[in-house]
N, C-alpha and C positions, 0 to 999 in steps of 0.2 A: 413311787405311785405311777401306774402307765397310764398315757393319753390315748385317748380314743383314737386317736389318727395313726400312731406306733401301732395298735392295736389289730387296724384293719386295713394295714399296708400290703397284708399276704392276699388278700381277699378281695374280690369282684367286686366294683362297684353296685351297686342297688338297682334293679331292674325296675324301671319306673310302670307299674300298675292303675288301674284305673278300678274303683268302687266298683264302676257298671262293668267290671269285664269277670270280676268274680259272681255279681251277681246274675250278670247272663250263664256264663258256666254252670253257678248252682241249680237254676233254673233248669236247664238243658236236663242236667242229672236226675232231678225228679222230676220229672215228669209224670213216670207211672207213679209214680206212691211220694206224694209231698211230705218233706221232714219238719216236725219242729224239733227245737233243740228247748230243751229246758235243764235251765239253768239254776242250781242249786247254791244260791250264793252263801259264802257264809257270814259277812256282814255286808250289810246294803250297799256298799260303796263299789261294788262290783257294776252298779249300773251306771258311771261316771261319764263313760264312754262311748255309751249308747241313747239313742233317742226313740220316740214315738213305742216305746214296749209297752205289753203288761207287765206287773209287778203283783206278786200274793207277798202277804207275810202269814197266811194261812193257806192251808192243801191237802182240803178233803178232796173229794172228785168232785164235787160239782164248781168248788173253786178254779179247777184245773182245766173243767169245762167250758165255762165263761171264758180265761182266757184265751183257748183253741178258738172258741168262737170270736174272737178277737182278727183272725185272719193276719195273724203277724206270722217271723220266721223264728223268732226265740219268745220266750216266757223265761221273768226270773222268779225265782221263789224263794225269798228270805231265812235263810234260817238258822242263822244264829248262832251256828255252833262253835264258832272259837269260842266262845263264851263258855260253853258246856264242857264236863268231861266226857272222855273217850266213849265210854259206854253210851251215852246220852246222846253221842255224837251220833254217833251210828246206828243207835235206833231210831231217829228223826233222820238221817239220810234214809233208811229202809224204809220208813212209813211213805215217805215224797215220794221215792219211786214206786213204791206199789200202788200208790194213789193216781199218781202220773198216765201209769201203764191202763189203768182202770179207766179215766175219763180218757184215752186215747181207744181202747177196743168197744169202749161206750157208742152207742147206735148216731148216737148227733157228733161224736167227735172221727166216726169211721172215715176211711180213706187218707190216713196220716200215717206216718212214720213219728215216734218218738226219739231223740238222741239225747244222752245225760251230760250234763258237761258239769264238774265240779270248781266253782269259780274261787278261790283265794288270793289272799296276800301276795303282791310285788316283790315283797321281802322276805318269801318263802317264812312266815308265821302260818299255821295251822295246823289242822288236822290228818299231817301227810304219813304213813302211803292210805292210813282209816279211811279217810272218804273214798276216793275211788274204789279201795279195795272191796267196801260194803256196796258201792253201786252197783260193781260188775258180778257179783255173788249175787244180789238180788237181781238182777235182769236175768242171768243164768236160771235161777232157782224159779223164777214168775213165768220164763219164756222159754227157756231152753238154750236162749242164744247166749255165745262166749264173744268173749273180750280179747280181740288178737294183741291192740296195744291200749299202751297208757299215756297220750300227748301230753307233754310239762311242756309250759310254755306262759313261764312269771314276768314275762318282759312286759312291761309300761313304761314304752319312751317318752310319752305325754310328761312324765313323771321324772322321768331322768334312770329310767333301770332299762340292762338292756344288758342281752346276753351275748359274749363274742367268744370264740372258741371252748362251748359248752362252758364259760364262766361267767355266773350270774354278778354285774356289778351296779353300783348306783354312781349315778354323774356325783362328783363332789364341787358345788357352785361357788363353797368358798377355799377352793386347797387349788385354785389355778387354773387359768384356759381349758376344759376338755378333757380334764383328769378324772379317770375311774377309778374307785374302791369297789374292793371286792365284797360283796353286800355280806361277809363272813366276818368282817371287820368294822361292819358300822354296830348300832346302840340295837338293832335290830334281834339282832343274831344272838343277844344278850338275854331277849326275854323270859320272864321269868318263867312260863309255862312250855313257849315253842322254840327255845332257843336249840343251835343247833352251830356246828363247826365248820361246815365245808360251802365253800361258795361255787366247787365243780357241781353241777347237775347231779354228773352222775355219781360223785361221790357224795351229796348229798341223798342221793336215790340211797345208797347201800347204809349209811349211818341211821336216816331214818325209818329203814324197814329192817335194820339193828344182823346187816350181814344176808337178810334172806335173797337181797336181790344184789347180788358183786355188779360193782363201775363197768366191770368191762362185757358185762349183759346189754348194759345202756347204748339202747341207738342213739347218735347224736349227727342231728342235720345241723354240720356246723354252714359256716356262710359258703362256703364254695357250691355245697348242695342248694341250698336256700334260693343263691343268684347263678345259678348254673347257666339261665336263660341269655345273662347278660352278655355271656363270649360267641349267643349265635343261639337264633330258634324260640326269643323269646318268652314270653312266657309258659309257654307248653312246654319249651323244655327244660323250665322249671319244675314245672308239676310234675311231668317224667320223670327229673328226678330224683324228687323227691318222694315219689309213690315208689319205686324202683327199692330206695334206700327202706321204704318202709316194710316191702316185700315181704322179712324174715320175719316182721312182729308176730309171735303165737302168743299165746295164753299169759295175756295181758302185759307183754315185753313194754318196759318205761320206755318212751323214744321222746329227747328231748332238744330244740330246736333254738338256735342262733338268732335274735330278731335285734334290730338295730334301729329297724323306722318302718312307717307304716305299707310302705313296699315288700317289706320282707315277709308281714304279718299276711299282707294280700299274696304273696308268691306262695306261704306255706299252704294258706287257703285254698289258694288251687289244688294244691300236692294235695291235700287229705283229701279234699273231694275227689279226685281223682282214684286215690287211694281205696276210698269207701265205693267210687263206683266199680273198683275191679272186687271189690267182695270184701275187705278189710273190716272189721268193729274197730270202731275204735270209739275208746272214751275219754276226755279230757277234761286238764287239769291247771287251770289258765288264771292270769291276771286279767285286770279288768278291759284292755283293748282287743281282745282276742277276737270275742264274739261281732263286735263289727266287722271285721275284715272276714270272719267265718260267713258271715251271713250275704258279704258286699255293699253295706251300709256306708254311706259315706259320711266323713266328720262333719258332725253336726256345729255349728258357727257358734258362741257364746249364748247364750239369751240375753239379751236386754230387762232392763229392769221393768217393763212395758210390758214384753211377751212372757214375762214373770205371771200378770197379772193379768191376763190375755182374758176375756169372758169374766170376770169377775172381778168384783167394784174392792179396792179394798179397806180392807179396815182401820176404821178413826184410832185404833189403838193401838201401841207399840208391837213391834217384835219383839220374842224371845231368840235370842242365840245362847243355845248349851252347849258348854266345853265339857265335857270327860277326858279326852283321850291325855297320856300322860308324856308323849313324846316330843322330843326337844322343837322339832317344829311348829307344833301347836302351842307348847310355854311361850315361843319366841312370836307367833302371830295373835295371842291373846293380847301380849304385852304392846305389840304396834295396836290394835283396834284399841283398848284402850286408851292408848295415848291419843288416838287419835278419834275417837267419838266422846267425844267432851259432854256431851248433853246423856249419854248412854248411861243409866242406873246398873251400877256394879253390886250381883249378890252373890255371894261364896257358901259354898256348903262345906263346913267344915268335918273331913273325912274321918277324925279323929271320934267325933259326936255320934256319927252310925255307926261306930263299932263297939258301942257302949250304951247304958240305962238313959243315956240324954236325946235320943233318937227322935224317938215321939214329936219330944219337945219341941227339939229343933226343927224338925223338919214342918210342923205349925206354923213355927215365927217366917221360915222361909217363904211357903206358901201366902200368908197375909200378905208380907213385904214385895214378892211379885206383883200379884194381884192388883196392890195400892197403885205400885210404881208403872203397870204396863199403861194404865189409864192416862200415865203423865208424858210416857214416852218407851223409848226402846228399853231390854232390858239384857245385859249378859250376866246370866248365871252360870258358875263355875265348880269344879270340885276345888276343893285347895288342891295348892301345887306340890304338895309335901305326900310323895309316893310312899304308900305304906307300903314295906319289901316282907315277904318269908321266903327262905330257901324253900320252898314243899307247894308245887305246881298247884295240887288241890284246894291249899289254903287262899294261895294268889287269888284261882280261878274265885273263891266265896268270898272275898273283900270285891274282887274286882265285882259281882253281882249284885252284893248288898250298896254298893255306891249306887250302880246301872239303877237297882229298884228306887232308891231314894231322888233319883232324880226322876226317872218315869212319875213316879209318885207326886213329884210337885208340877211337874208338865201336867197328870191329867186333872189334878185337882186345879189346877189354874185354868187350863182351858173352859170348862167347866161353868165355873165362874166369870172371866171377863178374856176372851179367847183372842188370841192376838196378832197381829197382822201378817205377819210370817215367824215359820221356823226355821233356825239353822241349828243341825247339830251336828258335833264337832267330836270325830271318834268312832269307830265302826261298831265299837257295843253300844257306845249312848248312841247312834244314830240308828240301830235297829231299837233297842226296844222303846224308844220315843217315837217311832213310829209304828211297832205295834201293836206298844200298851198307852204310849202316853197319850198319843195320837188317836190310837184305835183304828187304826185301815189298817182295813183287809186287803183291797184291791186298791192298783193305783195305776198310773199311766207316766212313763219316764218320757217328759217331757226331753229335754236335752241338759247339757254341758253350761255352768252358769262362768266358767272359764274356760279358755282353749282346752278341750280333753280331759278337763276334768271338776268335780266337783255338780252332781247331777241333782237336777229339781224335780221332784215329783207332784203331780196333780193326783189327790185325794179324788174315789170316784163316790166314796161310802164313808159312814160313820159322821162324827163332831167336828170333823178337820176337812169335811167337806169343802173347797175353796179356798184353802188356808193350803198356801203357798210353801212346800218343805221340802228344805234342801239341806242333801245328803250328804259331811264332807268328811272324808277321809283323816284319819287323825294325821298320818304322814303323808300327806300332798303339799304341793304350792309352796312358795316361798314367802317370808315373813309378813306380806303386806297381804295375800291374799284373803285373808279372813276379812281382814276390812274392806276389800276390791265387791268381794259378794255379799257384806251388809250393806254397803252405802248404795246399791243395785236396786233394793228392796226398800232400804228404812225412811222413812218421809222427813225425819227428823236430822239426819248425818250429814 
């Protein structure tokens, strides 16, 4: 197994960047025709790493509107589609951008530029090459305009993944000092629906587009490009060179990029701006720190459990924390928060019950027993821990929905009833559609990071969760104690 340090002995040290020097750059660049970037998340947890945004889980135009009016540099827009199959996928990426483009050439949102960014999985799980490939089809087909390239860039160092020599890997915390796995060899890469073989980019590029697009197509801004600046010139000749290197991208060339720490994310940042101001399209395909360092936002601090509750009084009754996600990190920070919130009422939804005539039932008794229990204190409701497997993606993807529904289902009939002091959900499907079916927001405002870099709180601005505090956490983030770091933040009882 190689250590990060062996790894990046060939390579330039990290060109130290500053928030405000990408942000004046972008700045500079539009000047004539200001951009937003919208962002096409596919499960919420994409806003981890960013602060002060709007947020839709709905995207008509006048949704899209409100946000423009918003006066931000990105809007994310929810939608959900690891969850969905292929077809599904892509016709909800088409509807957003034809929606997008709409309340952008609209009379109150004029004098904007729009840019698409499709945000996924750290661990390379989605929809790849489908989503961009339907975005840049549709912007072509709405606008006329093409897609020179296609920017991959899954790195979340916040998280422990991070790409060195176009190889995608994840830190491994307990296999020794500074050791990387190649993210081709974790539980990841196993999924039942996205799994996939290669932890090269670019061979990942050619397996997932099944041969249409060969490895050695792939531009790859390895770190010499990235930290060019560092042997002399700076950051400009950073961005030099990396717009330089981008130069060839035509008819939406994959170009994918080396990111090690949040310098490098700010050096690429440069580069594509740069890139886009000599004429380049370019659309991307990024992990969740991306869009900070694209836009020049600086790391937002943790929140406090205070500015959790910032303008609003909170509620005499417990929290809900929902687990769905099924991955060994979230078993392993269930099982700490339990051990460790002793007053917390434990309610399980047994998965076995909604795939059967006992459905109804159950999820009744479930519903009371929250309800009962939040009046008395906090509550973690959970899927059981017993993964139901099929070889056959389509069946996975409708077990994994009919769980998602059965828990949406007891979040909004609880709210409803005795609505409760905060929410945490635990899982990128159950953390979208508890927020928004369970929850019912539409619009929301990402407040910040309720841990260094990740783990983001959202302020409800509509709907029954109006002021109810909900935090969005990744099923594979953080380490074993996390989940109880961001209850005890919130819960008045822990």
């Amino acid at each position: 197994m190689p250590t990060e340090s062996d790894l990046l002995s060939g390579y330039p040290a990290e060109l130290p960047i500053s928030a405000r020097e990408v942000a004046t750059a972008v700045q500079a660049s539009q000047q004539d025709l200001p951009r937003i970037f919208v962002v096409l998340d596919d499960d919420p947890t994409g806003t981890q790493s960013v602060a002060d945004l709007p947020v839709l889980t709905r995207w008509d135009a006048e949704d899209f509107s409100w946000a423009f009016r918003q006066g931000k540099p990105a809007v994310y827009v929810l939608t959900n589609t690891r969850s969905l199959d292929a077809p599904e996928a892509a016709a909800r990426n088409e509807e957003i951008v034809r929606n997008a483009l709409a309340a952008a050439a609209a009379a109150e949102a004029a004098g904007i530029h729009v840019s698409f960014v499709s945000r996924s999985d750290s661990t390379l799980r989605g929809h790849y090459p489908l989503e961009p490939d339907t975005i840049a089809a549709t912007v072509l087909d709405a606008t006329g305009e093409t897609t020179d390239g296609v920017v991959i860039v899954p790195a979340f160092p916040d998280a422990g993944r991070v790409t060195i020599g176009g190889v995608h890997y994840v830190r491994a915390p307990d296999a020794g000092a500074g050791q990387l796995v190649p993210v081709s060899d974790t539980e990841f890469a196993q999924d039942a629906t996205f799994g996939y073989r290669n932890a090269s980019l670019a061979k990942y590029v050619e397996e997932k587009s099944a041969g249409r697009v060969p490895a050695d197509s792939v531009i790859v801004l390895d770190l010499g490009i990235i930290r060019a600046g560092s042997a002399g010139g700076g950051p400009a000749a950073s961005a030099k060179a990396i717009a330089d290197a981008i130069g060839t991208a035509t008819h939406a060339t994959p170009i994918v990029a080396d990111i090690v720490t949040e310098n490098d994310l700010r050096a690429l940042a440069l580069g594509l701006d740069e890139a886009e101001r000599r004429g380049k399209k370019l659309l991307y395909r990024v992990g969740p720190p991306f869009m900070r360092a694209r836009i020049g936002q600086d790391i937002r601090a943790e929140l406090t459990g205070d500015e959790a509750y910032a303008g609003n009084e909170p509620s005499t009754a417990g929290g809900l924390i929902v687990v769905g996600s099924h991955v060994g990190v979230t078993t392993r920070q269930l099982r700490i928060l339990t051990e460790q919130h002793q007053r917390a009422h434990i309610i399980e939804i047994d998965v076995e019950q909604l795939l059967d005539d006992r459905a109804a039932r159950h999820l009744d008794g479930i519903v009371e027993e929250v309800v009962a229990r939040l009046a008395e204190g906090d509550v973690i409701l959970h899927t059981s821990r017993l993964l139901v497997r099929t070889s056959d993606a389509a069946a996975s993807l409708r077990i994994a929905r009919t769980v998602s529904a059965a828990v949406v289902a007891v979040v909004n009939r609880s709210l409803k009833i005795f609505p409760p002091r905060f929410v945490i959900a635990k899982g990128g499907i159950t953390s979208s559609d508890v927020a928004a079916h369970g929850l019912q927001i539409r619009r929301a405002v990402v407040r910040g990071p309720m841990l260094p870099g990740i783990v983001s709180l959202w302020e409800p601005v509509d709907g029954p969760a109006k002021g109810i505090p909900y935090v969005v956490f990744a099923g594979n983030v953080g380490d074993d104690s996390s989940l109880a770091q961001v209850t005890r933040k919130l819960s008045a009882t822990f």
